[in-house]
N, C-alpha and C positions, 0 to 999 in steps of 0.2 A: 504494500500500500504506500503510496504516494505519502512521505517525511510533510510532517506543518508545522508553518514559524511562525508565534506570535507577532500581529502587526498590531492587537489593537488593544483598550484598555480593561486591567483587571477588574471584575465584580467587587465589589462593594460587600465583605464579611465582615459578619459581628461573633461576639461572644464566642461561644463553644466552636464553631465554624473557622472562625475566623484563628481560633490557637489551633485547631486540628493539624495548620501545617507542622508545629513546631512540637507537636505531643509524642512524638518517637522518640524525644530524645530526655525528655521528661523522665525523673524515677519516682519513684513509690515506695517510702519507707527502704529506700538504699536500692530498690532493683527497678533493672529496666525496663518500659512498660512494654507486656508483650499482649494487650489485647485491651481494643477502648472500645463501651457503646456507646453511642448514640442515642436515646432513648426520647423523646418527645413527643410534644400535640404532635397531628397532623400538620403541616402548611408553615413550617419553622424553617426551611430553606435547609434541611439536610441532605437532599439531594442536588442541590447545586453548591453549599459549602464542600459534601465531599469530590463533586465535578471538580470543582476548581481548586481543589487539595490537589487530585492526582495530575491535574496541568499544572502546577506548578512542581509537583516534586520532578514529574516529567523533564522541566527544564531547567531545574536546579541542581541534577542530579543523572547526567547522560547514560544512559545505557540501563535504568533501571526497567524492571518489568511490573506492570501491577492486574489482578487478576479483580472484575469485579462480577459476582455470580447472584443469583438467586435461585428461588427453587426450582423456577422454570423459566427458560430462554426466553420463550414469549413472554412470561412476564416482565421479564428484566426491561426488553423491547418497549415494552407497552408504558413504561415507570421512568426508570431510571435511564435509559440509554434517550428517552424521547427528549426528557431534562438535558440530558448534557448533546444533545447535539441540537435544540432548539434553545436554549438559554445561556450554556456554559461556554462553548465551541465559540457561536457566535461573538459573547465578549471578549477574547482574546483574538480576534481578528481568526480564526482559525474553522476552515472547511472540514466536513467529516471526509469527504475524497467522494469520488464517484461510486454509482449501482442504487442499491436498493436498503434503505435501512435497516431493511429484516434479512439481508444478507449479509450483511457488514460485522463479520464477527472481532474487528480491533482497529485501535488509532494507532498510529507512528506519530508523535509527536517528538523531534528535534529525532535523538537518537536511542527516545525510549519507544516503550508501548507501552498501550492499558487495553487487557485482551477481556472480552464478555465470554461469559461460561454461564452455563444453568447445570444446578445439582440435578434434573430428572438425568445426565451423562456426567456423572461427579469425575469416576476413575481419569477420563483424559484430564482431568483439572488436579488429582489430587499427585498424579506422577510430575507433575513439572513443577518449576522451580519460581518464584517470586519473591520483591521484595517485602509487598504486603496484600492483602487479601482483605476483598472490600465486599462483605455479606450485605443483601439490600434485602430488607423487611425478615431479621433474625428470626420473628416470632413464629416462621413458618420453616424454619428451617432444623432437623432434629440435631439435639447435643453432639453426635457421634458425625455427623455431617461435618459440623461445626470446626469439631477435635484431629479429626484426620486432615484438617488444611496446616495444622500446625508442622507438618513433615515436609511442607513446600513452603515453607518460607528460610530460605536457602540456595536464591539465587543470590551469584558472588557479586557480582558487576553494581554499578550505581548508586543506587542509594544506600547510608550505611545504616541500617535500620531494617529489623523482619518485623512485619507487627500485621496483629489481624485487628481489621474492624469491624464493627456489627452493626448499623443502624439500621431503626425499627420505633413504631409505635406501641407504647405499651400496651400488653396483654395482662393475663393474669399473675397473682403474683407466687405463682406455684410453678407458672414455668422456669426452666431449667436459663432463660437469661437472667429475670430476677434474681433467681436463688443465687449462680456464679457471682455476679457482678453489683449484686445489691445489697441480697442478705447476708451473703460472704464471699466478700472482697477480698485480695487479696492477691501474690503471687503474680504480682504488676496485671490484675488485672483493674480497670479501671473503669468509670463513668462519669459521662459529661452530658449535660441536660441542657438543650438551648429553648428559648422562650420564643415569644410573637415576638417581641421586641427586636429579637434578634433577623429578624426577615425583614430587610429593608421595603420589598414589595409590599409587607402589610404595615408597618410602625415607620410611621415618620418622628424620627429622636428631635427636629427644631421645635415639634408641635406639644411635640411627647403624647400621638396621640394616633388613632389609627387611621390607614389610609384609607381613600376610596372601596379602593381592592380588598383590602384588610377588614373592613367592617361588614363588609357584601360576603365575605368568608364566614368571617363569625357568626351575623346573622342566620347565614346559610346553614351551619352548623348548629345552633342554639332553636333554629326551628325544625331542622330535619332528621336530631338524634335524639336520644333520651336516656334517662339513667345509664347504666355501666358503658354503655357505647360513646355517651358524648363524656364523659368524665373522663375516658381515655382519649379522644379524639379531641377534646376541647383543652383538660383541665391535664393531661399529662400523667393522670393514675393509674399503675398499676392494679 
């Protein structure tokens, strides 16, 4: 695939988004972090702060490789890959390349990649080698799924850093991401929570107050969930 060079200007990150570049290097009680989630309302800009993570380690960092999967291609397609090559790609002056985006199984960006995988074909994902491994909506995704990427982050070249990430919206507080990373932490693993605030699209910080966009969200939200559904979707509850 056809190498892309930033021509144009970076996104605009906040909070948890906006340190995700620098969180590999971060320790935890003396060790180094080997797995961060994500965990938030819906509509907090975690999928274009981690877009615009892996473009930048991309170019800060030549020849790294970064793997980002979910539990099924077409989903990833449908979520995550639409985000970064309609929001992300675009702000840094950067084309996805030619064909079809439901063909398009990776970027070359400078003299890295960042290659899409879906777990329903985990084994071609779980033999190859990466800096870091970027799970999109955890909560669907099983523990042992999870645990056997930690054998592919051990690609040598590029970035000096293996770290798995996980973002997702909260589910229940029995799942197995809860339980690792929230009810017991530890063993660099880590969590980071970002807010409305933190999505320039919805919080305007001059006004300190919500955007157009942002309020049309909420409301959207506050009339069309209820109990446990919008408490996780709204309010960020497990």
């Amino acid at each position: 695939m056809q190498s892309l060079e930033v021509t144009g200007i970076p996104l605009e990150l906040r909070g948890p988004m906006a340190a995700l570049r620098w969180l590999p290097f971060h320790r935890v009680d003396g060790e180094n972090v080997r797995a961060i989630l994500l965990d938030s309302s819906a509509g907090t800009g975690k999928s274009v702060g981690t877009g615009a993570t892996l473009v930048r380690w991309c170019l800060d960092y030549p020849g790294s490789r970064f793997l980002v999967a979910r539990q099924t291609l077409r989903s990833l397609r449908e979520s995550w890959q639409t985000t970064f090559e309609d929001q992300v790609l675009p702000a840094y002056g950067l084309s996805p390349g030619r064909g079809s985006k439901m063909h398009r199984q990776s970027y070359k960006i400078g003299a890295s990649e960042i290659v899409l995988g879906g777990l329903d074909d985990p084994e071609k994902h779980y033999s190859t080698e990466w800096n870091a491994v970027l799970i999109v909506e955890g909560t669907q995704v099983a523990q042992d799924s999870f645990e056997r990427f930690f054998r592919s982050l051990r690609w040598p070249k590029g970035a000096p850093f293996h770290t798995m990430i996980v973002e997702c919206n909260p589910d229940s507080p029995f799942h197995w991401l809860y339980q690792k990373f929230i009810a017991n932490p530890g063993d660099g693993f880590v969590r980071r929570q970002a807010t409305f605030r933190d999505n320039p699209y919805y919080w305007d910080l001059e006004t300190d107050d919500w955007t157009h966009a942002g309020a049309e969200f909420r409301d959207n939200l506050k009339s069309g969930t209820s109990g446990t559904l919008f408490r996780r979707l709204f309010e960020g509850e497990w």
